[in-house]
C-alpha positions in Angstrom: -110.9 -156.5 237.4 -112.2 -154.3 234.8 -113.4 -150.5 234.9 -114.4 -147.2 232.9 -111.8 -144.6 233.1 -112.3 -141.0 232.9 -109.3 -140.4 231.3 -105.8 -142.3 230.7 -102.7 -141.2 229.2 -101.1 -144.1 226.4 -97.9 -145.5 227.2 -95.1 -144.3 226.1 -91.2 -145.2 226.2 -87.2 -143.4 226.3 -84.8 -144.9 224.6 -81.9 -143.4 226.3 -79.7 -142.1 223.9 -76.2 -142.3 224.0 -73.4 -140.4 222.2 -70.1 -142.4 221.4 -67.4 -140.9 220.4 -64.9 -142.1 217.5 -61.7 -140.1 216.3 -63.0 -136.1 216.2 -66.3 -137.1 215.6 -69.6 -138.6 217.7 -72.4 -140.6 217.3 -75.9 -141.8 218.8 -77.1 -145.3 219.6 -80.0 -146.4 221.3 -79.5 -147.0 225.0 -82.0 -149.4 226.9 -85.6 -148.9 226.5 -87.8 -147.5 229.7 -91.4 -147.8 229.7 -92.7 -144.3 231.5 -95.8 -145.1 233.6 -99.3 -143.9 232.8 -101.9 -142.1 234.6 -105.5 -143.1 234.8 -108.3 -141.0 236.5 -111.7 -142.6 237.3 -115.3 -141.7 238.8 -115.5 -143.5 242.3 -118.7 -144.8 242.5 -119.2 -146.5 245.9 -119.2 -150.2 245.9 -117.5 -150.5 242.0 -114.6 -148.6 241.2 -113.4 -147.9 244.9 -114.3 -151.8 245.9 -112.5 -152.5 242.7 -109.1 -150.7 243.2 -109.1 -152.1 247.2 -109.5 -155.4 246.7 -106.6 -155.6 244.0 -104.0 -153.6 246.4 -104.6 -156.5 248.8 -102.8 -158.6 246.5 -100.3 -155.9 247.0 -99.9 -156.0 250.1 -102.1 -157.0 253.6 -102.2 -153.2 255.4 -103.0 -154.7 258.4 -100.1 -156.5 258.9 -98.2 -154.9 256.3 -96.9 -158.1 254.6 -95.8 -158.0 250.6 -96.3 -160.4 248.5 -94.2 -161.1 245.6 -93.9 -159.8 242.4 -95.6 -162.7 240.8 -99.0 -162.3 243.0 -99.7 -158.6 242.1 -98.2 -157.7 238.5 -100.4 -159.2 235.8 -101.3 -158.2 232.3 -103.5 -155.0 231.7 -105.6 -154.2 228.9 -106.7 -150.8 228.2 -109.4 -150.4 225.2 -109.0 -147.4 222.7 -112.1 -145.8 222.1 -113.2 -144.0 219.0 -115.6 -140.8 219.2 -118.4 -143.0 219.5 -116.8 -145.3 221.9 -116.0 -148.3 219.9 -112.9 -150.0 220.4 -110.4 -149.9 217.9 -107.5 -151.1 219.6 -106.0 -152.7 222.9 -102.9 -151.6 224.6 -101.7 -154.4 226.6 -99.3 -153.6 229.9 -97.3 -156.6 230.9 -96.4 -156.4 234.1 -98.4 -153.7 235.4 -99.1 -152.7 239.1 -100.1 -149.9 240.6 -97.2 -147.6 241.5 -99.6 -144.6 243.3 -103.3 -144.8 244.1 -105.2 -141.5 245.3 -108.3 -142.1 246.5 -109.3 -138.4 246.1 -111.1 -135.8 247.8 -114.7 -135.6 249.6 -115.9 -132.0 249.5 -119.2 -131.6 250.1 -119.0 -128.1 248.9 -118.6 -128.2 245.4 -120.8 -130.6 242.6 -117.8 -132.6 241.7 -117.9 -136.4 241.7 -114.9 -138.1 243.7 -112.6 -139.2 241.1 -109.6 -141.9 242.3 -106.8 -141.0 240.4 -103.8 -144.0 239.9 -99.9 -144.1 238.1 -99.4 -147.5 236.8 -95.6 -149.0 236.3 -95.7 -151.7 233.6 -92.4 -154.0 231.9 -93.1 -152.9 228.6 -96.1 -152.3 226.4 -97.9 -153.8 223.1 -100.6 -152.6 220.7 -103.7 -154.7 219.2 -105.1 -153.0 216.7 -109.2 -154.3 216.1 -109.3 -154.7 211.9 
């Protein structure tokens, strides 16, 4: 599945810092790593993007019978391209792992000129960086 997103934030991680203490004195180590989730927001154009994001949450889950599946049939590898200004790629983060975690599908108002965007959180294992040199 691949589509354009409006806007996405990069991933980023805690190390959890703890503070041991030795004799009248304390220190910091790194505690385990946690990869925070990342937000994408998209235009939902009617038979791409929305068609797109339903037909991967059925490998979530069937909603009519409400049956999971397991991990290994929904979380897959997901690449998201780093533009430059002029929209070039210069780079790939790649989320191993990665499923959706909350999907709004936005609102229809007919009153105002805004496009319907679908808005999405996405949990990941951990994250990498390809640079394009």
């Amino acid at each position: 599945m691949m589509f354009y997103a409006k806007s996405a934030t990069q991933p980023s991680f805690d190390n959890s810092p703890m503070e041991l203490h030795h004799g009248n004195s304390s220190f910091f180590v790194k505690g385990k790593t946690k990869w925070n989730p990342i937000n994408i927001k998209c235009y939902q154009f009617i038979g791409i993007t929305l068609l797109d994001f339903w037909t991967y949450m059925q490998q979530h889950q069937i909603t009519e019978t409400a049956t999971d599946f397991r991990a290994e049939t929904y979380k897959h590898d997901l690449r998201v391209s780093v533009l430059d200004p002029n929209e070039i790629p210069v780079g790939t983060w790649v989320l191993h792992g990665a499923f959706y975690d909350n999907v709004n599908f936005g609102d229809m108002d007919r009153g105002t000129d805004g496009i319907v965007e679908i808005d999405c959180t996405i949990r990941y294992d951990y994250a990498t960086y390809k640079p394009f040199f």
